[in-house]
C-alpha positions, 0 to 999 in steps of 0.5 A: 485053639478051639477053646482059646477062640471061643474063650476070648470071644465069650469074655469079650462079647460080654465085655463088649455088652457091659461097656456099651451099656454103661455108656447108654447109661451115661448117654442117658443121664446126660441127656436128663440133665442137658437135653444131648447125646454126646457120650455114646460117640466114645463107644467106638473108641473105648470099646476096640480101646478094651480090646487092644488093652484086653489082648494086650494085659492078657485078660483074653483068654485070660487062664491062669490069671486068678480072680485077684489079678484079674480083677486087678487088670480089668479096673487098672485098664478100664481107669486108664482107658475113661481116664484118656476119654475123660481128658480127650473131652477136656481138651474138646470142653465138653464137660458134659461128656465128662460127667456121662463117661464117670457114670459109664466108668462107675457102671462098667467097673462095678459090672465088669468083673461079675459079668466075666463070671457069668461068662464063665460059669455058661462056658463051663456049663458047655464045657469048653472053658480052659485049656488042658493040663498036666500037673507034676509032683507027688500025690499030696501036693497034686491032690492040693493042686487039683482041689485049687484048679477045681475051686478056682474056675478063674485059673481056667487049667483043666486037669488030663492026667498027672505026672508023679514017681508015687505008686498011684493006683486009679488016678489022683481024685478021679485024674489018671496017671500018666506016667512018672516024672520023667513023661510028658505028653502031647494032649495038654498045652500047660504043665503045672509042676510042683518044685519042691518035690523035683529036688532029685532032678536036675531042674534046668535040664527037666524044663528044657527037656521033659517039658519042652514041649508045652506052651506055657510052664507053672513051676510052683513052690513048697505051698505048704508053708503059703506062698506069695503073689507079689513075686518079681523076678530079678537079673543078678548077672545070669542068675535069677532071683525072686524079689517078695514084696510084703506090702502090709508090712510097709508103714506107708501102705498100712496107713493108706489101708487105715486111710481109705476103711476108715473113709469108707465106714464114716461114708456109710455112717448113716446107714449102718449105725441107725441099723445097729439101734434098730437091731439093738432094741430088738434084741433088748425087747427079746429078754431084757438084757444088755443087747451088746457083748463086749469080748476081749479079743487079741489085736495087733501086736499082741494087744487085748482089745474089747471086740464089739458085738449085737448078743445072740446068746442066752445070759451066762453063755460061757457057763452054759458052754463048759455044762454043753462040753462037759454033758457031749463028747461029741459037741467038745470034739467039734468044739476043739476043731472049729471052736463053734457049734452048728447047733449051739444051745446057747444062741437066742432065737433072734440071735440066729437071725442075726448071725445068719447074716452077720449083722451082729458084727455090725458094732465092730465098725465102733471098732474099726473107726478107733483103730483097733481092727480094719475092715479086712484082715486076719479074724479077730480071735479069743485069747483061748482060740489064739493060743491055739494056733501055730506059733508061726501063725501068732507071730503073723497075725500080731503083725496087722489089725484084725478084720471085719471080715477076711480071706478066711471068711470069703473062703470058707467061713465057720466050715473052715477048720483051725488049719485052714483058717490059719492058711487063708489069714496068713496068705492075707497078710503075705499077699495084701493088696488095695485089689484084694482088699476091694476083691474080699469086700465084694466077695463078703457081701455074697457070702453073707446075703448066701448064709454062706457057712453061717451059724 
């Protein structure tokens, strides 16, 4: 309860800061372009409206929502709530209000979610963010959840022991042992059990029984073979089944995903191409060479296309790979794992510049605009690198454009291996929203100003 309070009222304190501020924000403009104060009167409404709309969509104290779907909730509330403050001002003619509540809508939806981030981040640091959790199954699928729960801060389940029928000798990653999968305990308020590791237990009976006494249930499925976010459970006359959406799969939701990259990319026409000339003539200036790399690239359904890119590497970089793979066994070992090289000899001077900040994928906006790739999706891999992969994850990928960028990038980045990029692309395509699609591009620009995995 302690937690719950302090929680809510961090996340609310903040939100409260942020909303006001853009409304200043606004009240200001207003009175630039008018010489009146109008718009900060809708602070006492909008402002206790967030709070109700806050409670009511769960965004307080907000644990086990996930950074998606929290992002999802705070911009669909905050739109619905400018959105009657904006119609309010039209039924009273003040036009001007309007224009001072858009600036104070754009400030608190751009704000807002990295605001709730910090919050966090200073409640973790005085250690009391989240509620305590149980988690039930085997060891492996524990060890994954706990690595989830830790990477997460969002979900906000704080680990106090495990519950699980393996012999486990000093806990799972530093979480001790509670007792077998029949224990329960009275130190935690969540309980996280895995059900596909549950099969030789009458599961009705286990939730009924064996975890009664939690307030809040996670079951989760088999997550080795990925899962999906778009779940809604429905009635079939007592027996409940479980409706997956595949929203990337549905030719509507595919067009307006081409609709609005490609709106997005003509926008920043005039930023990015006079920033490709530029980069263009530097790398030319360097060695006098081609500064564009063409490189076939396996596209949707299976088709090659010429991926676009700004030439970091020496010429002839492929015969200089296969003498660096022949001469170093080590180099090949990592080769095959992640099909890149931390300290590639082939890479210019420039060119590390260029990759350190990814600007060498700025020409894929060429690519982006004839319809050959998107903004965000599955990487787009060589022939060699593709042919790598599972078959389950070719057959997933041919279904959808590749990206600019992508779950897989904003997750790890070139430290992933061939198996985790594998997952976090085949979570994109499964879980695609317009949310998570805005939550990678916003995630991506900290990556790449971080260097974060860059090499």
């Amino acid at each position: 309860m302690f937690h719950q309070f302090w929680n809510s009222f961090g996340l609310l304190l903040i939100d409260s800061v942020i909303l006001l501020a853009g409304l200043l924000l606004g009240d200001l403009l207003l009175f630039y372009l008018q010489g009146i104060h109008i718009s900060i009167q809708y602070s006492v409404l909008v402002i206790p409206a967030w709070y109700v709309g806050a409670l009511i969509t769960g965004q307080v104290p907000g644990w086990g929502l996930g950074a998606i779907e929290e992002f999802r909730r705070i911009e669909l509330l905050l739109l619905v709530i400018f959105a009657a403050a904006g119609f309010s001002a039209f039924m009273l003619r003040g036009m001007p209000s309007r224009i001072s509540l858009l600036t104070a809508y754009a400030t608190s939806a751009a704000l807002l979610p990295f605001g709730r981030i910090l919050c966090r981040q200073l409640l973790r640091r005085l250690k009391i963010w989240g509620c305590p959790a149980v988690i039930y199954g085997d060891q492996e699928i524990i060890a994954r959840i706990l690595n989830v729960l830790h990477e997460e801060a969002t979900i906000g389940y704080n680990p106090c022991g495990v519950f699980t029928d393996d012999v486990v000798e000093g806990g799972i990653n530093g979480v001790p042992v509670l007792g077998t999968l029949n224990g329960a305990t009275n130190k935690a308020s969540v309980a996280i059990a895995s059900i596909a590791h549950l099969r030789n237990h009458d599961l009705v009976g286990f939730i009924d029984h064996t975890l009664a006494g939690y307030h809040k249930v996670v079951l989760l499925p088999d997550i080795s073979e990925g899962v999906f976010s778009w779940v809604v459970p429905r009635d079939f006359n007592g027996m409940i089944g479980l409706e997956v959406s595949r929203n990337l799969l549905v030719p509507f939701a595919a067009f307006i995903k081409r609709l609005y990259e490609t709106g997005l990319v003509l926008l920043f026409l005039p930023l990015w191409l006079p920033l490709i000339i530029v980069l263009a003539l530097l790398v030319f200036v360097s060695d006098r060479r081609n500064p564009f790399y063409a490189q076939e690239r396996v596209g949707r359904k299976g088709r090659l296309f010429k991926a676009i890119k700004l030439r970091t590497m020496v010429p002839d970089a492929d015969q200089a790979l296969q003498n660096v793979l022949a001469a170093d066994e080590a180099k090949r070992n990592e080769w095959e794992t992640f099909y890149k090289l931390k300290t590639d000899p082939r890479i210019t001077r420039i060119g590390r510049l260029l990759r350190r900040f990814s600007l060498d994928e700025l020409p894929q906006f060429l690519n982006v605009l004839s319809g050959e790739m998107a903004l965000v999706g599955p990487r787009p891999l060589p022939v060699y690198h593709q042919d790598g992969l599972s078959e389950k994850s070719r057959l997933i990928r041919s279904k959808v454009r590749p990206g600019m960028t992508g779950q897989w990038q904003v997750s790890g980045r070139s430290d992933c291996n061939v198996e985790e990029m594998e997952q976090w692309d085949n979570f994109y395509v499964r879980n695609w929203s317009v949310w998570m699609d805005i939550y990678i591009m916003a995630r991506t620009l900290r990556v790449v100003l971080f260097s974060q995995g860059a090499y």
